[in-house]
N, C-alpha and C positions, 0 to 999 in steps of 0.2 A: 705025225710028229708036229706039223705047225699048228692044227687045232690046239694041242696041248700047251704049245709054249705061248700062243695069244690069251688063252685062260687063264696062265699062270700071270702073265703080266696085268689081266687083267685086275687079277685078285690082288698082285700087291700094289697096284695102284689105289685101290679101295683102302688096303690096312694104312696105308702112306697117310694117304685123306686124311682120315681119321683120327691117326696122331698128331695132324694140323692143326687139326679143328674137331674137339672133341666136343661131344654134346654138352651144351648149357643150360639149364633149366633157368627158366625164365617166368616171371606173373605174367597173367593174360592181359589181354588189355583194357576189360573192367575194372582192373587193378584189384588189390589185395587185401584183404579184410584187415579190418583196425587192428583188432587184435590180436595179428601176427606181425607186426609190425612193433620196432626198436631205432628210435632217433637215437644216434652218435654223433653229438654235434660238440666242438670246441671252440670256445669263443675267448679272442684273445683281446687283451687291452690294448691301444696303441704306443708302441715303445716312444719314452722320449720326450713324451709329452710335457709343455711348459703351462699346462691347465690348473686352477686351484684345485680341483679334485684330478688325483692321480693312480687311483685305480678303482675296481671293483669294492661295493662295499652292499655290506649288507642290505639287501630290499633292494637291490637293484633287480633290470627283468632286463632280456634281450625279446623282441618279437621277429619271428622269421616266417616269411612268405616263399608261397613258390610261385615262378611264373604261370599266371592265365588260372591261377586256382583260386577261387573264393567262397570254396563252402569249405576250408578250415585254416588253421596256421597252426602256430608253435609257440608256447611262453615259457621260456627258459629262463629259472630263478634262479638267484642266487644266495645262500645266505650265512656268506660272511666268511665258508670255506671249501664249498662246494657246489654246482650248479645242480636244477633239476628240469625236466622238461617235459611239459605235458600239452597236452594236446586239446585243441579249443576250436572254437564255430561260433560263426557269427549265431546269434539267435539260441545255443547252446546244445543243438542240435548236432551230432556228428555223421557224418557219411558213413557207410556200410563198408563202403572200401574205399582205398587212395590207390591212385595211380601217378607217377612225378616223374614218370618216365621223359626223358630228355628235355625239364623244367629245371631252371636255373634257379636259384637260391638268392634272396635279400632281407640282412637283421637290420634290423634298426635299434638304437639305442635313446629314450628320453629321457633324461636325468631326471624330473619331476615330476615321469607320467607313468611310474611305474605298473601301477593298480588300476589305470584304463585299460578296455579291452576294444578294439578294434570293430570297425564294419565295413563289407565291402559293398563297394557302387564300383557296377560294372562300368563306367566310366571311367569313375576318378580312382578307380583303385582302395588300397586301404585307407583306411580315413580315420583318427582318435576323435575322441569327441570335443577334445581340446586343445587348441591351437595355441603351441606354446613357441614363444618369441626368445628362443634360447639355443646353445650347441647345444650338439647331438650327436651320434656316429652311427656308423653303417658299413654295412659290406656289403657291394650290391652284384648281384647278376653273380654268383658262380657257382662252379658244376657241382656235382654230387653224387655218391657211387652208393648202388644197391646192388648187395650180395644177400645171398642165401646162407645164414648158418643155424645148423642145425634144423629147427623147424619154425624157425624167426628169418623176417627179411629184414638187414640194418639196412637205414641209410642214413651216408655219414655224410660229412664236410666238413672244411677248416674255415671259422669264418673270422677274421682279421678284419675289427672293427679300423675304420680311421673316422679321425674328426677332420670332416671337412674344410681346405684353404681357406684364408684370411677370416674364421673367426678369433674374435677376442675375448676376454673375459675380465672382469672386475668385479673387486668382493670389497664391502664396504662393513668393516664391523659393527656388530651390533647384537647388544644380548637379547635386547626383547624384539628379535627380527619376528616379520609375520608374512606370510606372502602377499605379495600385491600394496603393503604398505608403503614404496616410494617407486620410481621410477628413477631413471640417469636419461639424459642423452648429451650426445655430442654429436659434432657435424659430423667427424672422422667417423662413425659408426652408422650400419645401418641395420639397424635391428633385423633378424633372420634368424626360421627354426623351420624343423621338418613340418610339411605341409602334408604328404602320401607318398608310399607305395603303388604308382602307376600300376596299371595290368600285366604290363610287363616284366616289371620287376625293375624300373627306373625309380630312384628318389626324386621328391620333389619336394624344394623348396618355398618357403613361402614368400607374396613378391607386393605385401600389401602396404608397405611403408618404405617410406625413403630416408636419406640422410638427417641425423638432428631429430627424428620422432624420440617417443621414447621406449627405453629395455626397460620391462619391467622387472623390481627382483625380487627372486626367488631365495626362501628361506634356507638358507647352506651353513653349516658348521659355525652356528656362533655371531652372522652376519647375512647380511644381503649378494647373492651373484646374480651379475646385470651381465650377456652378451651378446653378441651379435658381428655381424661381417667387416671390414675393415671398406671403409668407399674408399674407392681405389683412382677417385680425380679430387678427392683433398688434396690440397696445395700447403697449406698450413705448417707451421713449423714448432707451430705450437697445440697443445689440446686442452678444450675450457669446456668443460663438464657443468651440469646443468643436474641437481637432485632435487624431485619434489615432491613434498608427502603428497600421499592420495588423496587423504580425507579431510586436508584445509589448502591444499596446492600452495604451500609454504614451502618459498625455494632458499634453496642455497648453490651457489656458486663456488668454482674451482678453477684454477690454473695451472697448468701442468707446463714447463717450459725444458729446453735443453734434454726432453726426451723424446724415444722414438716409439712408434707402436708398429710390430710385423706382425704377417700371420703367426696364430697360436700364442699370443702374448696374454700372458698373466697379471694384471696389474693391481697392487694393494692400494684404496684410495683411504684417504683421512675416515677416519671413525667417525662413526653418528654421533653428532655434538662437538665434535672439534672443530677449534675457532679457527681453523684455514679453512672450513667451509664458510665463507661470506654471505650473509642474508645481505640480498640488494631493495631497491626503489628508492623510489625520490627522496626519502627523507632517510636512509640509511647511510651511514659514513665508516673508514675506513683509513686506521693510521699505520703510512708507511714505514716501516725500518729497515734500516742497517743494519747489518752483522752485529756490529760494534751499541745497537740497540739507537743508536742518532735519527732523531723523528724527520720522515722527508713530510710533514703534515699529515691531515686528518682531512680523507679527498671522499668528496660524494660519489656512491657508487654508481651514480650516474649524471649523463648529463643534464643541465640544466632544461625543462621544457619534459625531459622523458620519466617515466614510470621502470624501466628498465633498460640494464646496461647494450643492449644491442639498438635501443634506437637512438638514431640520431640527436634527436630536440630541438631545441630553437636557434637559428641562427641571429645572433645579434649586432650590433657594430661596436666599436669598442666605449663606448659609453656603456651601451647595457650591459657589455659584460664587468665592466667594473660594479655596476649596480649586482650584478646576481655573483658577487666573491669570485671572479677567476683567481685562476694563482699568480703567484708572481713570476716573474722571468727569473727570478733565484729557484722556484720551487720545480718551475720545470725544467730548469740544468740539473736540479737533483735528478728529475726523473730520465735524463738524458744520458748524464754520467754514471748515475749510480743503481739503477736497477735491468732487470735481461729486457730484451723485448725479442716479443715472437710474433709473426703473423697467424691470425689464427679467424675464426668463423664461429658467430653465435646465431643458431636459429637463422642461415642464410645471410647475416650481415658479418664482411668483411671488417677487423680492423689491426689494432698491436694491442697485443696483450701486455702488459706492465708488470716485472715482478720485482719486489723488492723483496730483501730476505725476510720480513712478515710481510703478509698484503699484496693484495694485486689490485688491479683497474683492468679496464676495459675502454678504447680508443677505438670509439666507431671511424672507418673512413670515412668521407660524405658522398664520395665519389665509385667508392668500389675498390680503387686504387692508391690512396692518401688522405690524410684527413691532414685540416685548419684548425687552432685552439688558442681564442683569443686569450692574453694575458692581462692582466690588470696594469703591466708598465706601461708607462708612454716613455717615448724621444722624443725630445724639444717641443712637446703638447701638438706636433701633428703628428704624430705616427704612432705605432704599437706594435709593440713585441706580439710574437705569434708562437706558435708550436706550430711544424710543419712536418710530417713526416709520410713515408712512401712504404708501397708493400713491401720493395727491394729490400727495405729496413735502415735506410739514410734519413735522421732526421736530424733537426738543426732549429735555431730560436732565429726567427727574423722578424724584419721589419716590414711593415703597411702602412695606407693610411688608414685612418681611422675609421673610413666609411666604410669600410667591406664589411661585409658581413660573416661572421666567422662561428666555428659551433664554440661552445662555454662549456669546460669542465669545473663547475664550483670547490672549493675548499672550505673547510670550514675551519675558522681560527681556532 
């Protein structure tokens, strides 16, 4: 009788098992021939987004990697109300079978690099052939589940693109936009785009420019989109934009004052050919207004001695600034009382930006920290009125003697 009842236990310890853990059929580890294979993949926009382009549009493509694999990937089309997803190789060549068994999942997203097709270097991971200086998005690193149905293996995933912290973007209209026809920069910006797909299944940025280079722009709806990352040790209170065609490096100038820029900001700049873009150098001028249309003068966009508004120039005593037009001490209480000032950075030189409601200037500091601006008045033929102002943003008209040596922003009558 106890032979029998340790058999019985044993048998339904076996059926218990089994209901546990019932058999699964599984690919081998050569993995599984192409052609039984069915990608489920869902790619979603990021919600929310303050981007000039705000969702999927036709000819767009996602690329998807899997971890430590590089003889194929995934180009997932989309056009316009549906995705499609097929399957690719470097060199064009496909493998016999895929295995992705416990290989994490990364898409990337290039908004002007649709119709590239990727190559792997087993170093650097996937690589485009074109390094483009723009956002981007990405889902990087997640799982992904392979079932057996019917006589197809799916493998699925949810891939939740995002665009990447502190990029920016700016669109500049323009009907006969063409790619690569101008640049932008600013200090506050540092130009960045997707660089690779590490082995891993890490994004990598690109890290070959600094602050003030410039965003090239790409042809987008109608205009130019220029973007790149926010520098995050800008101090500036202000932002002075810098646009230059390619193909005669004919610049135009901007001043942006009383705004702010956050991660994912959107911003609309003046139109190609509008006269708030300022052509500067030595002989270009610049008349300020008032609301009310009241001339605060007609000021050189730069200083006397400079070619352009970030250098310094000459410093002079006040004789020679009376010789090369300073302004008056009337014309720079206008500038004192009547237009914004913002601290701001051009091409690494500190100064205030100047805005009148038409017009702006540019007020290099000399120092890093405050700039001097001789005036054409004198007091009682020994001294001279000055422009004095500080990063803090305290400025004020005073008094020297004559001999200092002081920088010269000329006016022209």
């Amino acid at each position: 009788m106890r032979k029998y009842l340790i058999l019985l236990c044993a048998v339904s310890a076996l059926f218990a098992c089994a209901k546990i853990e019932p058999e699964v059929e599984t690919p081998e580890v050569s993995g599984i021939p192409v052609g039984d294979i069915v990608f489920d993949f869902t790619v979603k926009y990021p919600a929310g987004t303050k981007a000039t382009k705000q969702d999927w549009e036709n000819g767009d493509a996602v690329f998807v990697f899997f971890q430590n694999i590089g003889n194929f990937y995934l180009k997932m089309s989309y056009n316009g109300t549906n995705w499609s997803t097929a399957l690719a190789a470097p060199g064009g060549t496909l493998p016999g079978t895929i295995n992705t068994e416990g290989k994490t999942v990364t898409a990337v997203y290039r908004p002007f690099g649709s119709s590239e097709s990727p190559t792997y270097n087993g170093v650097k991971g996937w690589i485009f052939p074109t390094t483009q200086y723009t956002y981007y998005m990405a889902c990087e690193k997640v799982s992904h589940t392979l079932a057996k149905v019917g006589d197809k293996w799916v493998i699925s995933a949810n891939l939740n693109m995002v665009n990447p912290a502190n990029y920016v973007q700016f669109w500049v209209e323009d009907a006969g936009a063409s790619d690569g026809a101008y640049n932008l920069s600013t200090d506050a910006v540092i130009p960045t785009g997707f660089a690779s797909v590490a082995s891993d299944g890490s994004v990598v940025e690109t890290t070959g420019k600094s602050a003030g280079n410039a965003m090239l722009g790409y042809k987008y709806n109608g205009g130019y989109l220029f973007s790149g990352k926010l520098n995050t040790s800008y101090s500036g209170t202000g932002f002075y934009f810098i646009k230059n065609n390619a193909s005669n490096s004919e610049r135009r100038d901007y001043l942006v004052t009383g705004k702010t820029l956050s991660s994912h900001s959107a911003v609309k700049l003046p139109a190609n050919g509008s006269s708030k873009w300022l052509q500067v150098g030595p002989t270009k001028y610049v008349e300020l207004k008032m609301a009310n249309n009241f001339s605060l003068g007609s000021w050189c966009t730069c200083n006397y001695g400079a070619s352009l508004p970030e250098q310094i120039g000459t410093t002079l005593d006040f004789n020679g600034a009376i010789a090369q037009h300073a302004a008056s001490d009337g014309q720079f209480q206008d500038l004192i009382y009547n237009c914004t000032w913002a601290w701001t950075t051009v091409n690494g030189q500190g100064g205030m930006g100047v805005k009148a409601a038409t017009g702006f200037l540019f007020l290099p500091a000399q120092d890093g920290t405050s700039g001097d601006y001789w005036s054409s008045s004198t007091v009682f033929d020994v001294e001279g009125y000055f422009l004095n102002f500080f990063k803090s943003g305290n400025r004020n008209l005073l008094m020297n003697s004559q001999t200092y040596l002081y920088a010269v922003r000329p006016i022209l009558y």
